[in-house]
C-alpha positions as CSV (number, residue, x, y, z in Angstrom):
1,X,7.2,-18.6,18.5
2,X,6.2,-18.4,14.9
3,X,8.2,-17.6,11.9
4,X,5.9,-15.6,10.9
5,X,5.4,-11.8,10.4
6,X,3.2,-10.5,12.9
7,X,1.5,-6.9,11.9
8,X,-0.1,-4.6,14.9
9,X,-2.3,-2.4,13.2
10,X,-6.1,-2.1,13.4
11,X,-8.4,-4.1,11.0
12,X,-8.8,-1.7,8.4
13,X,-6.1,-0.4,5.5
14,X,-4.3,2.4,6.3
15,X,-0.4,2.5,6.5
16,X,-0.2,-1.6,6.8
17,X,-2.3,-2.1,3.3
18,X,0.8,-1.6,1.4
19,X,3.1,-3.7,3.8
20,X,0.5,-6.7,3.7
21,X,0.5,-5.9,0.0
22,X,3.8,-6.7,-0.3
23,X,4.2,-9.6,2.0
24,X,1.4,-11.2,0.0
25,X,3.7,-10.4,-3.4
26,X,6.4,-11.9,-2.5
27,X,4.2,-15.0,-0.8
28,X,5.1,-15.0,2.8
29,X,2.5,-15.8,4.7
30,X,2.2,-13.2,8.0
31,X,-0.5,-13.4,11.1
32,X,-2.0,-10.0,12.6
33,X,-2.7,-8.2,16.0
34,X,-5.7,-6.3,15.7
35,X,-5.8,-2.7,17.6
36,X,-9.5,-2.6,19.2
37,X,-8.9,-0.2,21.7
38,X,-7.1,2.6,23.1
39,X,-6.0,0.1,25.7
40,X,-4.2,-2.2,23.1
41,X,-2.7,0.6,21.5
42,X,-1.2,2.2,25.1
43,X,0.0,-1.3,26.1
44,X,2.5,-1.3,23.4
45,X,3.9,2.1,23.9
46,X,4.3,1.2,27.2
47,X,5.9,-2.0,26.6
48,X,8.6,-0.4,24.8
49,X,7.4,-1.9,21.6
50,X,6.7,1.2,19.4
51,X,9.9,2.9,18.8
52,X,8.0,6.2,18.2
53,X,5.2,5.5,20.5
54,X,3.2,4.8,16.7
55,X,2.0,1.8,14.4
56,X,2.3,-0.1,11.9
57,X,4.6,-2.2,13.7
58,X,5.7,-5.2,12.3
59,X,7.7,-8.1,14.2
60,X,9.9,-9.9,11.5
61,X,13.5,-11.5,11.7
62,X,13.5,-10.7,15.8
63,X,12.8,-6.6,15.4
64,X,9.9,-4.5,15.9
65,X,9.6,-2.3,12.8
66,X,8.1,1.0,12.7
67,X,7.8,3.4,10.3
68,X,6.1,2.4,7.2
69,X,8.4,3.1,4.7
70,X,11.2,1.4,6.6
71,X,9.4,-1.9,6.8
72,X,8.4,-1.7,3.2
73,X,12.4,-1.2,2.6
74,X,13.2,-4.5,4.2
75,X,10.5,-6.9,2.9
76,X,11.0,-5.5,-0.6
77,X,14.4,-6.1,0.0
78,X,14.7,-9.3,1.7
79,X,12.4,-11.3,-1.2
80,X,14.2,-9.4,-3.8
81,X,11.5,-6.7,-4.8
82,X,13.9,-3.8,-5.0
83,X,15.8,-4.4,-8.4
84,X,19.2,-5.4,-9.2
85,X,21.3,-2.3,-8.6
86,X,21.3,0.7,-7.3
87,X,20.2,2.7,-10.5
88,X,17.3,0.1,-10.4
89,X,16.2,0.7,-6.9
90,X,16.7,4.8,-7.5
91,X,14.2,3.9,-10.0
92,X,11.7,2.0,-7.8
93,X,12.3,4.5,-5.0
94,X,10.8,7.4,-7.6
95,X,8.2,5.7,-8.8
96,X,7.1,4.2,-5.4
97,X,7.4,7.7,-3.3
98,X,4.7,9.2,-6.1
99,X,2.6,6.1,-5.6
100,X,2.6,6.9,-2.3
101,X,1.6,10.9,-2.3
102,X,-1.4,9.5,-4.5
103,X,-2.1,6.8,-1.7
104,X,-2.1,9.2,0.9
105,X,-4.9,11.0,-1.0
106,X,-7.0,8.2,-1.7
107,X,-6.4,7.1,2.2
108,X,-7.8,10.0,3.6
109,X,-10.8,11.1,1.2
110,X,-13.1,9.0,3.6
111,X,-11.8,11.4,6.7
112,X,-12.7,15.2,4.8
113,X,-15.8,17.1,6.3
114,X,-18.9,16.4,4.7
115,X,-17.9,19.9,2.9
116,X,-14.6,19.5,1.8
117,X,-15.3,16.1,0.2
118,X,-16.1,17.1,-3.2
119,X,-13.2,19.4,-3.6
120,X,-11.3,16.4,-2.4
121,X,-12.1,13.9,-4.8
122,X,-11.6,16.4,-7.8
123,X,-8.3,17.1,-6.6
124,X,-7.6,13.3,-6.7
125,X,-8.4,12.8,-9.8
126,X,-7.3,15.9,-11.4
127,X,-3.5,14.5,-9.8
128,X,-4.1,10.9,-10.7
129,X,-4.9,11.7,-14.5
130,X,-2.9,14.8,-14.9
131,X,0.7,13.8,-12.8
132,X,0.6,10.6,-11.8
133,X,-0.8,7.6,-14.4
134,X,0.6,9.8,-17.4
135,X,4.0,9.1,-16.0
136,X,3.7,5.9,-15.8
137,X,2.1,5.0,-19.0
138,X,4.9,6.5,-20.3
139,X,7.4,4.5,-18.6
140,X,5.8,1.6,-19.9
141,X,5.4,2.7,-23.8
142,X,9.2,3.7,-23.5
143,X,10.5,1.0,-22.6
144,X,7.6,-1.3,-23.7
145,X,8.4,-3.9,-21.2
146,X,6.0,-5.5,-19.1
147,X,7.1,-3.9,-15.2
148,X,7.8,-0.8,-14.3
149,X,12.0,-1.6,-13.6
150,X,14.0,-3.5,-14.5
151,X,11.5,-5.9,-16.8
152,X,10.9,-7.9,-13.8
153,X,8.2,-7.8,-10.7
154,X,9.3,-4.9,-8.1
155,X,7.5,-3.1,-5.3
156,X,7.0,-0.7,-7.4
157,X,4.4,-3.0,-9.8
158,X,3.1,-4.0,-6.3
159,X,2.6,-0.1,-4.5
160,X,1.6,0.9,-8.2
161,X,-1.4,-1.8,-8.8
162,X,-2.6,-1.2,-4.7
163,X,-3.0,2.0,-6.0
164,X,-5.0,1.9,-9.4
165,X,-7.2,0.1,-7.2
166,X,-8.0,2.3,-4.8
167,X,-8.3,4.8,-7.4
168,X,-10.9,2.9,-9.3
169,X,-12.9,2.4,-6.2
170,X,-12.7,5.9,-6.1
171,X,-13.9,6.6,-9.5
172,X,-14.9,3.1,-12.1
173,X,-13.8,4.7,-15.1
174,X,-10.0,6.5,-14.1
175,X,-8.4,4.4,-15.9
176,X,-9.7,4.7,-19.1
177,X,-7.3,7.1,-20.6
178,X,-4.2,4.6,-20.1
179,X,-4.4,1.6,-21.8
180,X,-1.0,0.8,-21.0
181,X,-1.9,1.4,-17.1
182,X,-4.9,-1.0,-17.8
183,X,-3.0,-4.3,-19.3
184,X,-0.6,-3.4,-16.3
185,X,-3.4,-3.9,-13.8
186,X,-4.8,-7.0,-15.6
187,X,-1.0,-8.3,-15.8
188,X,0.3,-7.5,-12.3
189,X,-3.1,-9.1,-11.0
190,X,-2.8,-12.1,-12.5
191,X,0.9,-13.2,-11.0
192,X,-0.1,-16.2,-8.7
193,X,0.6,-14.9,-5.2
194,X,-0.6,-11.3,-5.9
195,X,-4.4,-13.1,-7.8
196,X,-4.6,-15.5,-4.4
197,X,-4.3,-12.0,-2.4
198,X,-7.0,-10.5,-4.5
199,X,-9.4,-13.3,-4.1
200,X,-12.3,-13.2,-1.1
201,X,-11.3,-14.2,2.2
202,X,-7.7,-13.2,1.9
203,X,-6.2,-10.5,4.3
204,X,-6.4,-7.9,1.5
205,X,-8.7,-5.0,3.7
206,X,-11.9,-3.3,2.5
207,X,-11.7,0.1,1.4
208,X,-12.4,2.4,5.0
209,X,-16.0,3.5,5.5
210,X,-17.5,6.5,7.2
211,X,-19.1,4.5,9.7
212,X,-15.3,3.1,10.7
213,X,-14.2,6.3,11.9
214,X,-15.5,6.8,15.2
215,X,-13.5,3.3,16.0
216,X,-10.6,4.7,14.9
217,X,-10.7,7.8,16.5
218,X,-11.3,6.0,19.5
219,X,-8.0,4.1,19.6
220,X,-5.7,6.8,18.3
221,X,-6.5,10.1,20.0
């Protein structure tokens, strides 16, 4: 059997983006197991594979992870992404837990009624400018180092930079209040493992379209 992570997810973003986000970071290579049908999906409940009966699952060190922000945990903590100490990782836990309520957002714009969707993306970016990227512009003018912990590369820089993505994709020009946010992104970007994940052809996912949805309903309900 192969060293190798193996991720069971469908072929799309979602909860795994983050967890192939960091894998890529730390430069472990990791193979997947696409979802395509309800069938795949029930055949791993039924297995006994999905401690919760949900994905992401991830197969790594001879477990079946579940639960997002537990696998996230361990890979950030075995290729030593989660600071020095535990003030450090208090730190990275703060920062990453807002990344994610920003993620979440940006994750499920593509899933609002046709009506809801503009009221949607204003509250995204009324919550990216207004709570989220001030905080951590300021973070980095305080301390005027170039991560976000600890002055050296945590999943926190990782979760952070996904998520400045998205949020551009979202809208071009979010960033262009925070200049700190936007040497970050051109920084964090540039480190070799996270550049070769950005590049074409890499494992990296598209953002989610309308026309994906039907798919996905189809496996998960």
């Amino acid at each position: 059997m192969s060293g190798k992570p193996k991720l069971h997810y469908f072929n799309g973003r979602g909860r795994m983006e983050s967890i192939r986000w960091l894998l890529a970071a730390a430069g472990v290579e990791f193979e997947e197991c696409f979802l395509e049908t309800k069938d795949d999906l029930t055949k791993l409940q039924k297995d006994g594979s999905l401690l919760f009966q949900q994905v992401p699952m991830v197969e790594i060190d001879g477990m079946k992870m579940v639960q997002s922000r537990a696998i996230s945990n361990y890979i950030a903590t075995k290729y030593n992404l989660y600071g020095k100490d535990l003030k450090e990782r208090a730190l990275i836990d703060m920062y990453v837990e807002a990344v994610i309520d920003l993620n979440e957002l940006l994750m499920t714009h593509t899933f609002q009624p046709a009506d809801k969707k503009e009221q949607h993306f204003a509250t995204i970016v009324d919550k990216a400018t207004n709570r989220y990227f001030p905080v951590y512009e300021k973070v980095l003018k305080d301390h005027g180092q170039d991560f976000l912990v600890g002055n050296r590369l945590s999943r926190a820089d990782v979760q952070l930079l996904e998520t400045l993505l998205m949020a551009e994709e979202c809208k071009p020009d979010i960033l262009a209040k925070f200049p700190l946010l936007q040497s970050f992104k051109a920084r964090i970007s540039n480190i070799p493992t996270i550049k070769k994940f950005l590049q074409p052809g890499s494992q990296r996912k598209p953002p989610l379209q309308e026309k994906d949805v039907p798919k996905l309903m189809k496996i998960f309900h």
